[in-house]
N, C-alpha and C positions, 0 to 999 in steps of 0.2 A: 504494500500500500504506500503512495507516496503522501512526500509529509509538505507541509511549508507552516512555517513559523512565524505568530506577529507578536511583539512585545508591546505594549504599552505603556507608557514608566511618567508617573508625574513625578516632578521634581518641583516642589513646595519652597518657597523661600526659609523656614525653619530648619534646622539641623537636628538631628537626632531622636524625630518620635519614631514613634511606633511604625512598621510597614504595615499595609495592608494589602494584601494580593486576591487575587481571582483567577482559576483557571480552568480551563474547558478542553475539549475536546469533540469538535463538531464536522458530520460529514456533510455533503452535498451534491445532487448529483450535477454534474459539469457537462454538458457534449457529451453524453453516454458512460462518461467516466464516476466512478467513485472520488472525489478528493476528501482527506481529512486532514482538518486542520486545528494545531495545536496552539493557544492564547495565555497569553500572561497580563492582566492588567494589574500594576499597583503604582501606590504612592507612601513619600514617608510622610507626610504629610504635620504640620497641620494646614488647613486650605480657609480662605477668609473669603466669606463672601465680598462680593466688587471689588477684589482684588484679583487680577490675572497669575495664574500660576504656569509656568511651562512644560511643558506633556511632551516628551522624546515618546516618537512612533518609530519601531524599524521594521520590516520586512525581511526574511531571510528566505530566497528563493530555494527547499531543500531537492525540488524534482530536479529529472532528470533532462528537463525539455524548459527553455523560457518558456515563463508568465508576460503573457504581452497586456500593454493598458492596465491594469494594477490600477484601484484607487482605492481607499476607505476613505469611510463615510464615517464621523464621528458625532455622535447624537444623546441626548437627554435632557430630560425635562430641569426647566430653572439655570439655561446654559449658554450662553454665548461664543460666538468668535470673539476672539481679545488680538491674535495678530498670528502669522505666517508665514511662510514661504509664498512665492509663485506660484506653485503648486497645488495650494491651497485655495478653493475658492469658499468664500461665506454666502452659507445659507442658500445654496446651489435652486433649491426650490420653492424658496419664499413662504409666505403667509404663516401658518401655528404648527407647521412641521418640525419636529423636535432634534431634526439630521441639522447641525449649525456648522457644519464645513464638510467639504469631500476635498481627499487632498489625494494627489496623483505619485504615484513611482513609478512611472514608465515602464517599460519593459525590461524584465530582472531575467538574467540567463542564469542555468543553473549552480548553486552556488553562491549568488550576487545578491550584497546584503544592502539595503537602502534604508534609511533613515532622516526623520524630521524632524522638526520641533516645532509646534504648534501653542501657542498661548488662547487657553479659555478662561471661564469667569464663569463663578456660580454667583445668578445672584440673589440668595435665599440662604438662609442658614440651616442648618440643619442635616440630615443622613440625605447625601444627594447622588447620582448615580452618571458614569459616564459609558457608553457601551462604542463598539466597532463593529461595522460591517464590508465584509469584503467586495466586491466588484472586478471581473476580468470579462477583456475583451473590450471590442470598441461598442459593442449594445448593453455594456454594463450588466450580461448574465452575473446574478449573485452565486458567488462561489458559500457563501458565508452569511447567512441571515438571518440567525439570532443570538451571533456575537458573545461573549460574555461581558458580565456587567461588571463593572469596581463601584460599590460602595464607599462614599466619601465622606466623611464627619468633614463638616464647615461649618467655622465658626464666624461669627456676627462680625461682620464686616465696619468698619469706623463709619460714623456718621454724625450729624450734628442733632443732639437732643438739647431743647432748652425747657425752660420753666420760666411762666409769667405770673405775676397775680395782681388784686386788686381787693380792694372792701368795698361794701353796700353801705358801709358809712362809713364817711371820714371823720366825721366827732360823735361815733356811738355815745347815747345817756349813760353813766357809770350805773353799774348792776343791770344793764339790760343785753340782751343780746344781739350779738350784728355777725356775718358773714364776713370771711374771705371766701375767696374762689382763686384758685390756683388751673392754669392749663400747665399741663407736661406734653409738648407736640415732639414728633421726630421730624427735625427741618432738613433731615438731609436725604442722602441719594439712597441708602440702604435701610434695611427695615430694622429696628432696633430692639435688643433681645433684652429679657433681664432688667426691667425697667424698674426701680424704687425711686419713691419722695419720700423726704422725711423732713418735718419744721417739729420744733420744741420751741410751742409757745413761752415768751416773757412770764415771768413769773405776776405780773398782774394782771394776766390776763385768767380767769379760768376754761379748761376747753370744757365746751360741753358734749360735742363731737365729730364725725369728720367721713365723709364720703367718697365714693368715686364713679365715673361714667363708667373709667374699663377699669377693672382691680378690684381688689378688695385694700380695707384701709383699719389699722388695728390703734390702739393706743396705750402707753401705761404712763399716768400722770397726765402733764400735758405737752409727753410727748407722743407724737402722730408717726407711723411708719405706715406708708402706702405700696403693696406689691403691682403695678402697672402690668409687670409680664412684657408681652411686645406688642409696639406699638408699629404699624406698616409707614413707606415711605407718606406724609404729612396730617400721620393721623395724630390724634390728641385725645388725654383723656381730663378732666375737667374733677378736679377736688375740691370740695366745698366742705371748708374747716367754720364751722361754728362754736362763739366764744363770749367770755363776761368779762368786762373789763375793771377791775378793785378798785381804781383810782383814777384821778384826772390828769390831766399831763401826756407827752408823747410816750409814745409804746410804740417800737419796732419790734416786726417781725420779720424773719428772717427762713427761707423755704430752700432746699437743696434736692436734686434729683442725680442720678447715676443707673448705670447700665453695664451689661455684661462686655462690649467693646469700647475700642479707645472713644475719645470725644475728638470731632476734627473743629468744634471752639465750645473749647472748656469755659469760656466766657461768659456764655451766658447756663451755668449750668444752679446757677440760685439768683435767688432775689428776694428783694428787701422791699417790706409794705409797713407803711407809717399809719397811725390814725392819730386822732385828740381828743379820749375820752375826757367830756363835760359832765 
């Protein structure tokens, strides 16, 4: 039986996690022929969403007759072209087809080993999957059509989450109660994992208590801790902390949020609300 071989191999910007590999072994029939074909996909991975990771493809022609026209398709959900070779073209078939580059090795004589390097982008977090399918000949007969797949951990890619707020009055009556409302939005390009707020009201203030649109929101004392979870690119979830204010005079309050990825502006990542209880 003859053989030919495809490796798949991401190469991760981190050094030294864990590999993960995947391998198969798949026949097809060819122009009357039997081929089987043996697959390796893996990466050391870690992989960040909307960040481009580069992907070494090689081909090892093991028959005994060239492989003419050669191309894989490389495809899966939450995946983009990030950049190429010539050989490479993106998204070969347009519209919500999940094949995001067919990239070509020409005609391999027996033997004759070809190799590329391809950059993709997941952009989602989470267990996400990239698969390969073969193609020979110039009518693109599939030698190879259901691939094996590499399962990928990617993690939550940098983006810019902020936190705004405001009160329902500016000079609440002392002993009565008044609102803040707090938005936590993710303003940036990636969706954002692992979302908390957390404010610990001034000590004249007392909390009475504290909500959320997405999350759940807990307290001890009057301090508030809000689990958001994740929010998609420019979604927001809306906390409404309700409070008594002891005394007259200025009270700042002060609100801070974070998440499972970097921040790409830390800047706006808390804020400060004034009132003058009378």
């Amino acid at each position: 039986m003859t053989r030919r071989m495809i490796i798949l191999a991401a190469i991760a910007a981190a050094i030294g996690a864990t590999a993960g590999v995947a391998r198969g072994d798949i026949g097809a029939s060819n122009s009357g022929q039997f081929v089987s074909v043996s697959t390796s996909i893996s990466t050391p991975g870690p992989v960040v969403a909307g960040v481009s990771s580069d992907y070494t493809v090689t081909l090892t022609n093991d028959r005994a007759t060239p492989i003419s026209n050669l191309t894989a398709d490389i495809q899966g959900p939450n995946l983009r072209f990030g950049s190429g070779p010539a050989g490479c073209a993106k998204n070969p078939f347009g519209g919500g087809v999940t094949i995001v580059a067919r990239c070509s090795f020409g005609t391999l004589q027996p033997g004759q080993t070809a190799t590329i390097v391809i950059g993709l982008v997941f952009t989602s977090p989470g267990t996400q999957q990239i698969g390969v399918t073969l193609n020979e000949n110039a009518d693109n007969l599939t030698i190879l059509d259901s691939g094996v797949t590499l399962f990928v951990p990617v993690e939550p890619g940098p983006t810019d989450l902020q936190v705004t707020g405001s009160s329902n009055n500016g000079s609440p009556p002392v002993r009565q109660p008044f609102a803040y409302t707090f938005q936590v939005k993710d303003s940036g390009n990636q969706a954002a994992a692992g979302v908390t707020f957390d404010d610990t009201l001034p000590a004249s203030l007392t909390l009475v208590g504290a909500s959320a649109s997405v999350g759940t929101c807990s307290s001890v004392g009057n301090a508030v801790h809000c689990d958001v979870g994740a929010l998609g690119v420019g979604q927001q979830s809306n906390i409404v902390i309700t409070a008594i204010p002891t005394t007259t005079g200025s009270i700042t309050d002060t609100a801070s949020v974070a998440m499972a990825a970097s921040d790409t502006r830390p800047g706006n990542e808390t804020v400060s609300v004034t009132v003058q209880p009378k």
